[in-house]
N, C-alpha and C positions, 0 to 999 in steps of 0.2 A: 399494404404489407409488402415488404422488402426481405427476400431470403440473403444473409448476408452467412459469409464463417469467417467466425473467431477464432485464432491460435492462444486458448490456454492453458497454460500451464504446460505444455509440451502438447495438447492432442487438440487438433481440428475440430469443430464444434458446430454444424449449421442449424441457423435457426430462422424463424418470421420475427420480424421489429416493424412498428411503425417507424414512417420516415425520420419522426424527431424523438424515436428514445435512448436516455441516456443510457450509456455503458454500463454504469451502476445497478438498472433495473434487468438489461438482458445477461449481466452476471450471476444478479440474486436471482430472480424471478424464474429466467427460464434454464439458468446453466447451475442453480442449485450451489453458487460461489457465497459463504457467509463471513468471509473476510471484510471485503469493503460493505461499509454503512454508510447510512445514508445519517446525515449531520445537520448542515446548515441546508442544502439543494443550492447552494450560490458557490461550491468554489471556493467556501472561505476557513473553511475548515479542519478540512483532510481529511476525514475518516476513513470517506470514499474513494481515496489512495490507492491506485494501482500502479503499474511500471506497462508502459507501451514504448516495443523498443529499446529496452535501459531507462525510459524516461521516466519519473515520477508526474504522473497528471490525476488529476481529480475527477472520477468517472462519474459524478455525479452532472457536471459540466459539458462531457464530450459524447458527442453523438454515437450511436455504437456502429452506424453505418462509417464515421472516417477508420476506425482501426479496423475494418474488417479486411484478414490477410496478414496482419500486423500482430508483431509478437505479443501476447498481452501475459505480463505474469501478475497473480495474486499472494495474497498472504498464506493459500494453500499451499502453491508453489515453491513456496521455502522451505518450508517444513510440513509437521504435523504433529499434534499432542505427542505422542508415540515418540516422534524422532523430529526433534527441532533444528532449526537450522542454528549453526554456531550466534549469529546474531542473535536469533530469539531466544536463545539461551542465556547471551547476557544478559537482554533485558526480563528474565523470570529471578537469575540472580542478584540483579539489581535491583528487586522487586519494583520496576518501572513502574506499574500499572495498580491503581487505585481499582476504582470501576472496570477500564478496562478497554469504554469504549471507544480512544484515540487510538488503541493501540496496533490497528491494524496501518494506519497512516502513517503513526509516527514507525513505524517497523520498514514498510516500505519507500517510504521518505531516508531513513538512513541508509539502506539496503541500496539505492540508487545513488545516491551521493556517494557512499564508501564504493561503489564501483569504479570512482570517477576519481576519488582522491583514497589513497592510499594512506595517508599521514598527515590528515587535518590538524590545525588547530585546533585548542578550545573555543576560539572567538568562532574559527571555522563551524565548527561543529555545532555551534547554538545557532549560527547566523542558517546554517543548514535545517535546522527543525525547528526554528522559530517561525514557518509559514503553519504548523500545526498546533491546535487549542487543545488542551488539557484544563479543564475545566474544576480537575479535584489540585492540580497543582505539585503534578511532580516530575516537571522537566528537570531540574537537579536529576531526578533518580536518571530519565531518559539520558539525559548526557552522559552520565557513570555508565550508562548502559553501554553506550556506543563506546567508548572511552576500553571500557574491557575488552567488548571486544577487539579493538583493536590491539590491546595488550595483549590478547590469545594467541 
């Protein structure tokens, strides 16, 4: 066991991890984060979507020992039921979300991308969340989502 601290969501966080556990496990399991899920376990998915740094990375992939010290924000971090961040707003009125369970990926997959480009494309904007699976089939709505948002 390896005492490591994580920065999320704005507060400091130490905890014990095995040498090789993923991020995804020491966010659910020991820091009580139920944004990112666990999907594929390869990476290929998104669920498990966080932001390390700005970045969008797949925490089911990255060891939670490399980000430790490292900005890590989650799906918390945006918002909350109560008070959503303007993004997750569009995508509740753009009724994005079927089941529900991409939605934490597909959320912070946009959320880092629109940090980064102000004024995407459409082509932009698919090519941007077409690394995440939706499984019930409503990327159309996701793009509308993202899409309002930025009309906001």
């Amino acid at each position: 066991m390896t005492q490591i601290t994580l920065l999320v969501n704005g507060k400091s966080k130490s905890i014990n991890v095995d040498d090789d556990i993923p991020l995804l496990y020491a966010l659910r399991d020991d820091l009580g984060m139920k944004g990112p899920k666990f999907g594929c376990g390869l990476g290929q998915c998104g669920a498990c979507t966080v932001q390390v740094d700005g970045q969008a990375v797949r925490s089911c992939v990255t060891p939670a020992k490399s980000v430790s010290g490292k900005k890590i924000t989650t799906l918390e971090g945006l918002g909350s039921t109560q008070k959503p961040s303007k993004l997750q707003q569009a995508f509740i009125d753009e009724q994005a979300a079927q089941c529900g369970y991409c939605l934490n990926g597909m959320i912070m997959t946009a959320s880092a991308f629109l940090a980064k480009n102000k004024s995407p494309s459409d082509a932009q904007i698919t090519e941007a969340m077409s690394g995440n699976l939706c499984r019930c089939g409503t990327h159309q709505r996701i793009v509308a989502a993202v899409k309002r948002y930025l009309a906001a």
